[in-house]
C-alpha positions as CSV (number, residue, x, y, z in Angstrom):
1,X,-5.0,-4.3,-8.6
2,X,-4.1,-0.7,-7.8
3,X,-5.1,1.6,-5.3
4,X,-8.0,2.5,-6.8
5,X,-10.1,3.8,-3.7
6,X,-7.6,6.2,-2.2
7,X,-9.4,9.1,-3.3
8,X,-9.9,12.7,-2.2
9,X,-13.6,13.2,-1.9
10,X,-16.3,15.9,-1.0
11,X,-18.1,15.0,2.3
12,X,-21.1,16.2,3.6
13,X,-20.7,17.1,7.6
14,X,-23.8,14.9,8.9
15,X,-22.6,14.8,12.2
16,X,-19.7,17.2,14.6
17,X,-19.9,15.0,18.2
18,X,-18.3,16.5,21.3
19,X,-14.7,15.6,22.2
20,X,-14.7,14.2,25.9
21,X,-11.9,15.9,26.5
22,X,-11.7,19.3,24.8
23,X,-14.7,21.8,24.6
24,X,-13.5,23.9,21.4
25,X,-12.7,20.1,19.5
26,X,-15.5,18.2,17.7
27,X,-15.3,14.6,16.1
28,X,-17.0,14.1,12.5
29,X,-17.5,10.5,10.9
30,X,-16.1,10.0,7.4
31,X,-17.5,6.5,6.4
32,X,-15.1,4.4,8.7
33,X,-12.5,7.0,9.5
34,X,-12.7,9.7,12.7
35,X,-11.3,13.2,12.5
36,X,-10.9,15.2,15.3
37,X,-11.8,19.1,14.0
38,X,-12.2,22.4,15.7
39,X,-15.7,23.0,16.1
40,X,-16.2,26.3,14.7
41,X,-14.6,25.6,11.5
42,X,-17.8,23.7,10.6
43,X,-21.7,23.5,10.3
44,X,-23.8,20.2,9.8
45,X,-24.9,19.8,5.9
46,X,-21.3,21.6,4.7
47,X,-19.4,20.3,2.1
48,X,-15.8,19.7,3.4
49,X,-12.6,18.1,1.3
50,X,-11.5,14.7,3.1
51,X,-7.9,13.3,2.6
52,X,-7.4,9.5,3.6
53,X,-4.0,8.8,5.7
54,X,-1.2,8.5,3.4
55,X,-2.1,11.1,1.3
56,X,0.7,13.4,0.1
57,X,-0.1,16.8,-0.4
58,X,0.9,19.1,-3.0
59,X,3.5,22.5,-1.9
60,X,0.4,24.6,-1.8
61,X,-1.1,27.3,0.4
62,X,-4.3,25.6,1.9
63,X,-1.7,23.0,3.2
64,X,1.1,26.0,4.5
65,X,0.4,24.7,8.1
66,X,1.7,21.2,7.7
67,X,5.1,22.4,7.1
68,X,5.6,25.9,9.0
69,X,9.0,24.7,10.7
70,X,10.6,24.2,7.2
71,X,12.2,27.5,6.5
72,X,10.3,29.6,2.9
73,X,11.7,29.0,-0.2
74,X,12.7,25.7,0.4
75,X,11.3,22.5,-1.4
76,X,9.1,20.4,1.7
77,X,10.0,16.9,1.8
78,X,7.7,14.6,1.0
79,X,6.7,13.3,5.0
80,X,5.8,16.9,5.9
81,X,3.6,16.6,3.3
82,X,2.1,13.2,3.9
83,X,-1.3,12.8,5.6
84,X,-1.0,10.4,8.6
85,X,-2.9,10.0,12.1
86,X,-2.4,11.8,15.1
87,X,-3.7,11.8,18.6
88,X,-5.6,15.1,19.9
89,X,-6.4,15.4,23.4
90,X,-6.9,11.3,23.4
91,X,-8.7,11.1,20.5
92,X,-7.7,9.5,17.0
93,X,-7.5,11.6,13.9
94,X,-7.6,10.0,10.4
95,X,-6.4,12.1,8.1
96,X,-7.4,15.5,6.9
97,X,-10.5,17.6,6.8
98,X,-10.9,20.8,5.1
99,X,-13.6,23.4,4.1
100,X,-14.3,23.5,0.6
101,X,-13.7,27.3,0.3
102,X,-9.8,26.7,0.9
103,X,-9.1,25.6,-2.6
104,X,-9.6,28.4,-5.6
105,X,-9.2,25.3,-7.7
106,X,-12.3,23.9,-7.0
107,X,-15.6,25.3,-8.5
108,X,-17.7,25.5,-5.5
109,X,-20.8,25.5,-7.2
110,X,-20.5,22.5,-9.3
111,X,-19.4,20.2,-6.4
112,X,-21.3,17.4,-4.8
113,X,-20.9,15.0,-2.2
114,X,-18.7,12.3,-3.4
115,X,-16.4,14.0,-6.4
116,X,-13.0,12.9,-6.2
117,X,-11.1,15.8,-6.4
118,X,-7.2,14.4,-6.0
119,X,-6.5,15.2,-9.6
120,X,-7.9,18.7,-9.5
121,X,-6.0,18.9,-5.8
122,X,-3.0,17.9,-7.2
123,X,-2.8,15.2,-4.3
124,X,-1.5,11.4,-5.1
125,X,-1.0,8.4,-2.8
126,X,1.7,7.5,-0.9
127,X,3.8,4.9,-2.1
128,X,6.9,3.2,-0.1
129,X,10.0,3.8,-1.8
130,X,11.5,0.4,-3.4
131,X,14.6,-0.8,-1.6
132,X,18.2,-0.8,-3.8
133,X,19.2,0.5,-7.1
134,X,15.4,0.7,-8.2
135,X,15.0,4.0,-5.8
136,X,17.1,5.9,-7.8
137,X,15.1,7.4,-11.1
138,X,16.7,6.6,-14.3
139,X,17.7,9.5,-16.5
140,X,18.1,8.6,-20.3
141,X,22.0,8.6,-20.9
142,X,23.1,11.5,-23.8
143,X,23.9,9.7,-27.4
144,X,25.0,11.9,-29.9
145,X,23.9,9.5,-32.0
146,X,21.8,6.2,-31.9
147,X,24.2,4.1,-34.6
148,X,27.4,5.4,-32.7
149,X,27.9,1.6,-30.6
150,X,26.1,-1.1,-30.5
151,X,24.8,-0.7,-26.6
152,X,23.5,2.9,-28.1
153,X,21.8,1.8,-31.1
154,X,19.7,-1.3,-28.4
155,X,18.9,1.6,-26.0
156,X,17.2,3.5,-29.2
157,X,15.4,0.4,-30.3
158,X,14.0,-0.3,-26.8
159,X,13.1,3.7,-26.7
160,X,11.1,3.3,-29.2
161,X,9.4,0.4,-28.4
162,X,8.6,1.7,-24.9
163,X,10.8,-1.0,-23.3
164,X,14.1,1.0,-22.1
165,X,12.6,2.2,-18.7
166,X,12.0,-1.4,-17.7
167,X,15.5,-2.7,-19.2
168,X,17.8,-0.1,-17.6
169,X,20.5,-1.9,-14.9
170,X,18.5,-3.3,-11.8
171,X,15.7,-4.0,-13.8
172,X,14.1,-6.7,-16.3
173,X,11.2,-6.9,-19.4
174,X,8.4,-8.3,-17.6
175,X,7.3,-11.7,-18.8
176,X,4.6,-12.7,-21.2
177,X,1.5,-12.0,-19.7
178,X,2.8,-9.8,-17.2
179,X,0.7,-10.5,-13.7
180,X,-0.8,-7.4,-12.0
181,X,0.5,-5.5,-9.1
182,X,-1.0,-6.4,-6.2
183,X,-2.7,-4.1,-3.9
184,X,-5.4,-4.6,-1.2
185,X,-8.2,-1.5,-0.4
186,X,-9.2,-0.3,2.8
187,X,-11.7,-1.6,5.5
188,X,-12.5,1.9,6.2
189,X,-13.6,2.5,2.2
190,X,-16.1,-0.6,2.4
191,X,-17.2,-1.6,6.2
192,X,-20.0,-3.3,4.8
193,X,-18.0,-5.9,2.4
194,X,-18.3,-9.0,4.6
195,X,-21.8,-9.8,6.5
196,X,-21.7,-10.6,10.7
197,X,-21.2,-14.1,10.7
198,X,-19.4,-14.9,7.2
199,X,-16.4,-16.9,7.4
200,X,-13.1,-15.3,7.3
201,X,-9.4,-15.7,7.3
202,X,-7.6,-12.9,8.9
203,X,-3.9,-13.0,8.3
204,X,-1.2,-10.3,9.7
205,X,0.1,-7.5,7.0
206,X,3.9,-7.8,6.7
207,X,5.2,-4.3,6.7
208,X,8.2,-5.6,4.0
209,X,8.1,-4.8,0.1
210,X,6.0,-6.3,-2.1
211,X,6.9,-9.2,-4.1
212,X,6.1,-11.7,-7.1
213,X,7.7,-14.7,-8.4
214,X,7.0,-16.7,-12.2
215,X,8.4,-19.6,-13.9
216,X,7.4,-19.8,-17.4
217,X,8.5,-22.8,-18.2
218,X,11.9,-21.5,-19.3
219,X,12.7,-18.0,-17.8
220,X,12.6,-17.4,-13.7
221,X,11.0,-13.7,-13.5
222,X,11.1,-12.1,-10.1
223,X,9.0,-8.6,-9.8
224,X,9.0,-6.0,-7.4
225,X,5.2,-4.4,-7.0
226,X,6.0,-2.6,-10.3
227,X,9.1,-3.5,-11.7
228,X,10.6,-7.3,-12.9
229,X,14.2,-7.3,-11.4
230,X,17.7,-8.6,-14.0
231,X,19.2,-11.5,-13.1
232,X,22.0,-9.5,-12.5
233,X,20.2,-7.5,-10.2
234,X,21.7,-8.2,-6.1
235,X,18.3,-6.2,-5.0
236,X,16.5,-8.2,-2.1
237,X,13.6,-9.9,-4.8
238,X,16.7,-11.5,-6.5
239,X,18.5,-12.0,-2.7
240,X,15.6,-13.5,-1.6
241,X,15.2,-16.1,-4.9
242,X,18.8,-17.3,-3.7
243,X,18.2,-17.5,-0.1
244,X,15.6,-19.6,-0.2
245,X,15.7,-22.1,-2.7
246,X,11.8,-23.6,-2.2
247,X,10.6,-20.3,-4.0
248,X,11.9,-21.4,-7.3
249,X,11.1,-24.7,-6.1
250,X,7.6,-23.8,-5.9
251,X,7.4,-22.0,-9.2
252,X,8.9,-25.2,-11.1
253,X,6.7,-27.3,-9.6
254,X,3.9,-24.4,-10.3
255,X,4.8,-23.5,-13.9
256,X,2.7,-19.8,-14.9
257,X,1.5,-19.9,-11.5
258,X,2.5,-16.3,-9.7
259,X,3.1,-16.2,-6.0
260,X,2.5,-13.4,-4.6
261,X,4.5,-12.0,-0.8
262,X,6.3,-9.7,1.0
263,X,10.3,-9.8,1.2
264,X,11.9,-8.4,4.8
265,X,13.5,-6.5,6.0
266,X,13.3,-3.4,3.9
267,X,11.4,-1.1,6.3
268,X,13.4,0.4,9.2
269,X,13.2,-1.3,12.3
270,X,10.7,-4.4,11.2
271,X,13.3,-6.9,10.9
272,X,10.6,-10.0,11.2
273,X,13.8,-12.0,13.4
274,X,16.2,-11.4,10.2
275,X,19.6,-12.0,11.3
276,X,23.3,-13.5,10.3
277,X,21.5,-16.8,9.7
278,X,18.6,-15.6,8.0
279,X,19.1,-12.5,6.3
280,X,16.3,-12.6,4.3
281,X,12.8,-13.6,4.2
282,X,10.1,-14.1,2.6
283,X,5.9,-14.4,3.4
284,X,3.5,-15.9,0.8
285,X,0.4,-14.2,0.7
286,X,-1.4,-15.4,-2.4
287,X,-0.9,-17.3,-5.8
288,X,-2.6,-16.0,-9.1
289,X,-2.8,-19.0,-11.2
290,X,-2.6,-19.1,-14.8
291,X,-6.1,-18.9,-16.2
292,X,-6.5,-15.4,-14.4
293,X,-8.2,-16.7,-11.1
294,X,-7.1,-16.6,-7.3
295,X,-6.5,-19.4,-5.7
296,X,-9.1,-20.3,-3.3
297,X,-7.7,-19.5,0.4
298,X,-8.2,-22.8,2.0
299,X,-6.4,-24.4,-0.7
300,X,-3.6,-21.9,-0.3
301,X,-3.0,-23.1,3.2
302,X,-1.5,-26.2,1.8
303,X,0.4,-25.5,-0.7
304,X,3.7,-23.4,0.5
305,X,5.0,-24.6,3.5
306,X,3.8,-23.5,6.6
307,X,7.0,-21.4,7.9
308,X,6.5,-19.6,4.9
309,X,3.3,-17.6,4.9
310,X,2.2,-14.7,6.6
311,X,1.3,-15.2,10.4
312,X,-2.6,-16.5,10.9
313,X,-4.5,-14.5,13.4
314,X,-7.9,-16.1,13.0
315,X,-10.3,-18.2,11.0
316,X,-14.0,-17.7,11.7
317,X,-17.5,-15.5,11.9
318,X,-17.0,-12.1,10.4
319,X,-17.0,-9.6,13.8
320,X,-15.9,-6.4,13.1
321,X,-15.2,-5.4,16.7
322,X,-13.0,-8.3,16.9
323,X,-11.1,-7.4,13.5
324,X,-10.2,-4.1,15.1
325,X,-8.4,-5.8,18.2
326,X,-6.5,-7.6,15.4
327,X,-4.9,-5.3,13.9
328,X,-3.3,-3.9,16.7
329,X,-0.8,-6.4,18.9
330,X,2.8,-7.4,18.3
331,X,4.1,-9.1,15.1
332,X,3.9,-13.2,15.2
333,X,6.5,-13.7,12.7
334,X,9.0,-16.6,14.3
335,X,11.9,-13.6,15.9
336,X,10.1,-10.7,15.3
337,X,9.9,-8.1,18.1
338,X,8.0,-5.2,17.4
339,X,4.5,-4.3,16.4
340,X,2.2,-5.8,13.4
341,X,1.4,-3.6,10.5
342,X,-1.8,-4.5,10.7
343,X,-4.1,-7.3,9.1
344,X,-5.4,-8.1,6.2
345,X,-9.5,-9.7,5.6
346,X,-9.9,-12.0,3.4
347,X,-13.6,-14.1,2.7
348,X,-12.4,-18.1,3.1
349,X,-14.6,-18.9,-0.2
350,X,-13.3,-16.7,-3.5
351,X,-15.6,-14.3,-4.2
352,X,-16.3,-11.1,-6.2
353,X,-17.7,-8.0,-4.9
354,X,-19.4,-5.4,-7.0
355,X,-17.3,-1.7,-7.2
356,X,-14.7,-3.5,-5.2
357,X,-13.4,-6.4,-7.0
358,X,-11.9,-9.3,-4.4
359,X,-13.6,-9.7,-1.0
360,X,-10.4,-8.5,0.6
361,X,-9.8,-5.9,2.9
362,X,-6.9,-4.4,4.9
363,X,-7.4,-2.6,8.4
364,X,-3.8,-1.0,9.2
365,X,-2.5,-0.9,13.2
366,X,-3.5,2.6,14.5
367,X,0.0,1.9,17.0
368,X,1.5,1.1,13.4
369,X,0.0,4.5,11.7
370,X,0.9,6.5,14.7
371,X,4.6,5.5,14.9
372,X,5.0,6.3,11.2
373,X,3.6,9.2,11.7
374,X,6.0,10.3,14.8
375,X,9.6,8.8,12.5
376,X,8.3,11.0,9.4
């Protein structure tokens, strides 16, 4: 379940609409996403390059003005380089819009409204850095020889087998089977996923690290988004396994079953009422079972305890105005006292949706997008 629709596209300009509060500003539409441009850079039916919030740029000279404080020669850290929201003159702007003719890379002539062109941009997706040992990369230690010790001649075995990057230190081999990452897609990429009046279950998107837990009916794995974490391991997936003794509880009783969260606090200053007492926590979000297939959502309501699943903001008809006044609001995790991330939409019945996958959205906080873009 990767990230598979945070691309960099061509857009036509169908539309530049008037800022109310700035004569030389325009705003231009971008499926769900608003950017606030100068009007001149512009004409209706251009082609323009469109980067979604959390993009991360490349150190390139079409993107020069993003980092003009950070003295030349210098490497640019990565948030000068990541795309975010701002506010101009009152208005929001999503992301990044850019003529066409900025990048030499791109053949002008053979593009077309839609082409992704991230690869050919050089321009990735922003990931949050794992908490712990796992945030430092791994560089292969120096044997002189792969039969000098034992511990040297496993390493080369495991090299060659493709497992060593996953058995170094912190982390694990994944288990049989290994269950996907788990990623959601943007409202903004598909508005029209859910139909006025479908029945929904809204929940609140822990800003926290991404978790899964699996008992196989002999091992107890415990997974990061990417990586499966050593017994050994003190990182928080492992912290929050002893903390809270009904995870392993649940997997037991749930044998091949994966259950699916978000451990806190990892992200500075969303602490979700972690303290002394409870220094850890954990919110359920979704349980892959083992023949491949979600659980249904209602039936997920009653099977981890209540105290332990993300907040529920609403259960009803599908209203997209009302989603949006969701998203935004403070946290209502027991303690917490700051903002939500933002929510996440889910259709009550299991269903499938064609180019998408799951009927399952998120819509982030644009308070949320706006402080991260301010701490960088």
């Amino acid at each position: 379940m990767s990230n598979s629709t945070h691309r960099v596209n061509v857009v036509k300009i169908e539309e530049i609409l008037p800022h109310p509060n700035a004569d030389t500003l325009g705003i231009v539409y971008i499926g769900g996403y608003q950017c606030v441009v100068k009007k001149d850079a512009y004409k209706v039916g251009e082609l323009a390059v469109y980067l979604q919030p959390d993009s991360v740029v490349p150190q390139t000279k079409p993107f020069e003005f993003l980092w003009a404080d950070v003295p030349p020669q210098e490497e640019v850290p990565v948030r000068k380089r990541r795309i975010t929201v701002r506010r101009f003159r009152g208005q929001w702007s999503e992301g990044l819009l850019l003529p066409v003719y900025d990048f030499k890379e791109l053949e002008l002539k053979l593009l077309v409204e839609g082409m992704d062109v991230a690869e050919a941009l050089g321009i990735q997706h922003y990931e949050e850095p794992e908490p712990g040992p796992s945030r430092t990369p791994r560089t292969r230690p120096q044997y002189q020889h792969p039969w000098r010790s034992w511990s040297a001649f496993k390493f080369w075995v495991l090299y060659k087998l493709g497992f060593a990057d996953q058995l170094h230190g912190d982390n694990a081999k994944p288990p049989k089977n290994t269950p996907p990452t788990y990623d959601v897609e943007g409202f903004k990429n598909y508005p029209h996923t859910f139909a006025e009046g479908e029945d929904v279950i809204v929940t609140e998107k822990v800003h926290g690290s991404n978790a899964r837990y699996l008992f196989d009916g002999k091992t107890m794995h415990v997974g990061s988004k990417n990586l499966w974490k050593s017994e050994k391991s003190t990182c928080i997936w492992r912290r929050a396994l002893k903390e809270l003794p009904w995870i392993e509880e649940w997997c037991r009783l749930n044998p091949l079953c994966t259950l699916y969260g978000e451990v806190v606090p990892t992200q500075k200053g969303y602490t979700y009422g972690t303290d002394e007492t409870f220094p850890v926590k954990f919110f359920a979000f979704d349980v892959l079972l083992p023949e491949g297939r979600w659980e249904d959502k209602k039936v997920f309501e009653f099977t981890v305890p209540v105290n332990a699943k993300v907040p529920l903001l609403y259960q009803g008809p599908y209203d997209a105005a009302k989603l949006k006044e969701l998203a935004e609001g403070k946290s209502l995790a027991p303690g917490a006292k700051h903002i939500r991330e933002g929510i996440v939409i889910s259709s009550t019945m299991e269903r499938q949706v064609r180019g998408l996958g799951r009927a399952q959205l998120k819509l982030k906080s644009m308070a949320f997008l706006e402080r991260e873009a301010k701490n960088g």
